[in-house]
C-alpha positions in Angstrom: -64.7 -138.9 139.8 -66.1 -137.7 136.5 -66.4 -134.7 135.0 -69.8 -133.0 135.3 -71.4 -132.5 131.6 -74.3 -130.6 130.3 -75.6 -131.2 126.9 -76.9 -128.1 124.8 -80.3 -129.4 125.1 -80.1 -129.3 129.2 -79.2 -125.8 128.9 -81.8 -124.8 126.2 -84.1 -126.6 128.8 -83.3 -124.4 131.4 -83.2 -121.7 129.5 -86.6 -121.8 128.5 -87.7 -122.4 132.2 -86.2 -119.4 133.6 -87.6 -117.1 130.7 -91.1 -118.9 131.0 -90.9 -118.1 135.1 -89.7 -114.5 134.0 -92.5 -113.5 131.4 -95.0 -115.4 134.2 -93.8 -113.1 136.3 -93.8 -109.8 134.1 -97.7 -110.9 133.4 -98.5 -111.2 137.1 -97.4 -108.0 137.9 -100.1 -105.0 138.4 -101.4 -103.1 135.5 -101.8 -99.8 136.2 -104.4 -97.9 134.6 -102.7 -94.9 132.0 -102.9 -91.2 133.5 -104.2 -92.5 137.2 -102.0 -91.8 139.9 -100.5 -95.0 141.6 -97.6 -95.7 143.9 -94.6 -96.6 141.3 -92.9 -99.2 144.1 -96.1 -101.0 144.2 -96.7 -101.7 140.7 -93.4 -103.3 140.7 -94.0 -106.1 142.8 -96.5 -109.1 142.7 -98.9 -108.4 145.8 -98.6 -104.6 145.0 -100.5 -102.2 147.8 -101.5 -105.4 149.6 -98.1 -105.3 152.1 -98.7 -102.0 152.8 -102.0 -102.1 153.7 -102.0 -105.0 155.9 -99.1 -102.9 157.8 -101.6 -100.3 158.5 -104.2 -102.3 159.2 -102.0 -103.9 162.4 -101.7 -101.1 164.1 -105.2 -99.1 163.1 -107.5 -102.3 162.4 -109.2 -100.5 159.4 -108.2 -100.2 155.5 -110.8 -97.6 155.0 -108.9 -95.2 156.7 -105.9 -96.3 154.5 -107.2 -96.3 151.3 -108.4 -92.2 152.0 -104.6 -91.8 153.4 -103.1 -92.7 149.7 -105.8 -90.1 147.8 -103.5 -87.5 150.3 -99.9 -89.4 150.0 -100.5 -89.0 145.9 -101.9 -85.9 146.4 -104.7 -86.2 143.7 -108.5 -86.9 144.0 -108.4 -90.0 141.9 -106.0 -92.8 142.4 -105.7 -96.4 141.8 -104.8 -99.3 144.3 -103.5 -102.6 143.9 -105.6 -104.5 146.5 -106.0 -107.7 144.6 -102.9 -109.7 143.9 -103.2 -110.7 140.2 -106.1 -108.6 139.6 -107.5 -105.4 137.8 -106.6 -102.1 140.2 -109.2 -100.4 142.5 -110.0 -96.9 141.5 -110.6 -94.5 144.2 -112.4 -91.4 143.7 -112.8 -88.4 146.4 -114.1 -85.5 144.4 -117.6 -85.2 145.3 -119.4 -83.8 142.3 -117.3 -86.5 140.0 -118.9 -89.3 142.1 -122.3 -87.8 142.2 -122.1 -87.5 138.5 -120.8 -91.1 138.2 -123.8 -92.4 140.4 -126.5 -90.1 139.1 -126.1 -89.5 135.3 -123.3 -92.4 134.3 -124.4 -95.3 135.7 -124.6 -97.0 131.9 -121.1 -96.6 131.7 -120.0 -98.0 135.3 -121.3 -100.7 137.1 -121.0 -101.9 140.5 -118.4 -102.4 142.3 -117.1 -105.6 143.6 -116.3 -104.5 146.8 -119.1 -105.0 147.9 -119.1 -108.5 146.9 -115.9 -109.4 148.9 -117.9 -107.9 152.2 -121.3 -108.9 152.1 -121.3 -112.6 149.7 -120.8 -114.9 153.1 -123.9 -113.5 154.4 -126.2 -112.0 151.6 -125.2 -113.7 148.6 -128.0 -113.8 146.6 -128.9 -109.9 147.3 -129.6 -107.3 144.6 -126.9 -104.7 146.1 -123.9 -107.8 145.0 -125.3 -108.0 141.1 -123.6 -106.2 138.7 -126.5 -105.4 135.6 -127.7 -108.6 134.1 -130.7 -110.6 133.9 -130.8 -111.3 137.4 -130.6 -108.3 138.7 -133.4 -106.7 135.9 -135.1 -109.8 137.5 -135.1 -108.5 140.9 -135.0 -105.0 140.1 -138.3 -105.4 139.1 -139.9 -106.8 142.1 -138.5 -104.0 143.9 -139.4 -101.2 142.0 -143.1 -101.1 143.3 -141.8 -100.5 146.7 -140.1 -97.2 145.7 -143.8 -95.9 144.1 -145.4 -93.4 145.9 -148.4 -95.6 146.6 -146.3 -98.2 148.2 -145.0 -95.7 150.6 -148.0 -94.0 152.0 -150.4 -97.0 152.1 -148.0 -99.3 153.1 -144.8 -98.0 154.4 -146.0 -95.0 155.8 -148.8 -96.9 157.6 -146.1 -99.2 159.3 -143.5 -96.2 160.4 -146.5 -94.3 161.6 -147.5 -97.6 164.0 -143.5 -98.3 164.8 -143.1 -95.0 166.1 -146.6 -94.9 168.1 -144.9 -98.1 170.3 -141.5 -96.2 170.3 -143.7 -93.4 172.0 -144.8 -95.5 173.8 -142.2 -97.4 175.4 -140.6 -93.9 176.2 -143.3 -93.0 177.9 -142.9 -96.2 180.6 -139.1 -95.1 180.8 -139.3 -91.8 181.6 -142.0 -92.6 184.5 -139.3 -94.8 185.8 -136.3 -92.9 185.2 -138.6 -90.2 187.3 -136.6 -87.0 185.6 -133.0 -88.6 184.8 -132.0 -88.6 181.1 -131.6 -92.1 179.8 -129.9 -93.1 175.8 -132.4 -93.2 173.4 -130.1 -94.3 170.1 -130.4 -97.6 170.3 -134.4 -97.3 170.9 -134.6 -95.4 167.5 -132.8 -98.5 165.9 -134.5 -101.1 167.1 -137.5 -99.1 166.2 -136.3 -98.8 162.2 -135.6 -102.2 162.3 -139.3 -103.2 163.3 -140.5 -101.1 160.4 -138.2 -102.3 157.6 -138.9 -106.0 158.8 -142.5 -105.5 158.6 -142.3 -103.4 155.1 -139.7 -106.3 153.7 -141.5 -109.1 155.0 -145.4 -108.3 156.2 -144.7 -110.2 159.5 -143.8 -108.5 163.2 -140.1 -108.8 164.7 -141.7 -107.4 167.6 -138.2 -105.7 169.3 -139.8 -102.6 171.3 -142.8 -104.5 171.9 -140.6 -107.2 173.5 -138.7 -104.1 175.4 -142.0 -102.7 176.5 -143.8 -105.6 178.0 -140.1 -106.1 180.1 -140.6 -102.5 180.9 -143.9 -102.6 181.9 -143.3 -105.3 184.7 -140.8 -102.9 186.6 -142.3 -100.9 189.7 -139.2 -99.6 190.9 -135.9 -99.1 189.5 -132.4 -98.3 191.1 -131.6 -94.7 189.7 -127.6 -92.8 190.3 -127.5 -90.2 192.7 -127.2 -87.7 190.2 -130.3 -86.0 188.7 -128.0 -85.4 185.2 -126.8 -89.0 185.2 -128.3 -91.3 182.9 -130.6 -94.0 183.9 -129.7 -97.6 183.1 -133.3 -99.9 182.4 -132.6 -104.0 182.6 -132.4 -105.4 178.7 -135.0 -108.5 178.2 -134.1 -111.0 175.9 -134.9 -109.8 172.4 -136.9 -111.9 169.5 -134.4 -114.7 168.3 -135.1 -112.7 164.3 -133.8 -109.9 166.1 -130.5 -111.3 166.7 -130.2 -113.3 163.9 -130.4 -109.8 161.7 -127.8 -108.0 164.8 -125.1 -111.8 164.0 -125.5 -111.3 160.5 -124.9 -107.3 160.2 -121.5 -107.8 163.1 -120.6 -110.3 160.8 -120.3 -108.3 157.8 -118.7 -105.3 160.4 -115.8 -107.4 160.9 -114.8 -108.5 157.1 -115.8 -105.0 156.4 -113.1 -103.6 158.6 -110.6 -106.6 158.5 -107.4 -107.0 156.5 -108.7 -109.1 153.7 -112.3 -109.3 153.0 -112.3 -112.2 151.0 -110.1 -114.0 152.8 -112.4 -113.1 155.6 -115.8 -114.8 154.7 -113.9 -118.1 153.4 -111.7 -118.0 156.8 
């Protein structure tokens, strides 16, 4: 058996591996942001606030709850996470009149936030609330601005709300003849009602949701009502216009990676 040797070059080797792997290492670490509160044992390691967050998230199924737990745990209204491994922090602000000020008089100096990026890209991509300012965005910024003109919305949007709400009336009017006194839940009526309007201000064409609802309605002579003149009335639910779903997939969708662990692990799951 021979002696084990290692020649001065092996070790400089080495060496050099392990302080490569320990400056690598420094460099991935979060930077935090001078004079911004932050957790001190989470700048210290690689994933940062990510380990802690995900723990929340298993037993409450939310971060948003979490991320306005550490503005309280660092007691300070601005704070910065570190929700992306091996990127910039997240800066969290909970004073009002600083964020109104931010959104209504800076918004040259801050841009949007990617956030809203890591929620929404599966499903809008391409959609002006994702862009950060540059050419597209002017781009499209500009074919929206008419529709924010006073103009637009009394000749055009006003004129669709004002017809929405006359078939809303409407279809109330055939439920309370059949609910015959008993209260019955509006809410989602009222939704499905602002979603017909936006569709047809967005796209000039009828989704059609409480007309679909009232024709249903309209069929029923009788309906089975609880014993109980206080108790709510429950009316059969037709099948709703296929663009009506589509829209209801496509805003769940973005619910869930909104509320999820990771949101843009999420989308590419």
């Amino acid at each position: 058996m021979y002696p084990m040797t290692i020649s001065l070059p092996s070790i400089a080797v080495c060496g050099l591996v392990v302080a490569a792997l320990y400056l690598l290492y420094r460099r991935a670490l979060p930077k935090p942001i001078p004079d911004i509160p932050y957790h001190k044992h989470s700048a210290n390691r690689l994933l940062g606030d990510v380990p802690d967050m995900i723990k929340h998230v298993q037993d409450n199924d939310t971060i948003f709850d979490w991320m306005s737990l550490q503005l309280e745990r660092l007691d300070s209204p601005i704070v910065q996470l570190f929700t992306r491994p091996f990127g910039s922090p997240r800066v969290f602000i909970s004073d009002y009149r600083e964020g109104q000020d931010i959104l209504m008089r800076r918004f040259a100096e801050f841009d949007r936030s990617d956030l809203f990026a890591d929620i929404m890209i599966g499903t809008i991509p391409h959609h002006t609330i994702l862009k950060q300012t540059d050419a597209q965005y002017k781009q499209q910024s500009r074919l929206l601005s008419d529709t924010m003109g006073s103009k637009f919305l009394h000749t055009v949007a006003g004129a669709h709300l004002y017809e929405s709400v006359e078939q809303l009336v409407d279809m109330w009017a055939i439920k309370s003849s059949l609910a015959k006194g008993h209260p019955f839940d509006a809410a989602e009526d009222v939704n499905h009602m602002a979603l017909d309007t936006i569709w047809r201000i967005g796209f000039g064409t009828q989704i059609d949701t409480v007309k679909t609802q009232t024709k249903s309605l309209s069929k029923i002579s009788h309906l089975d009502l609880p014993a109980g003149i206080d108790d709510a009335a429950a009316f059969p639910e037709p099948a709703l216009p296929a663009r009506f779903r589509a829209i209801i997939h496509m805003v769940d969708a973005m619910t869930v990676i909104a509320f999820g662990k990771s949101p843009c692990l999420i989308v590419w799951g």
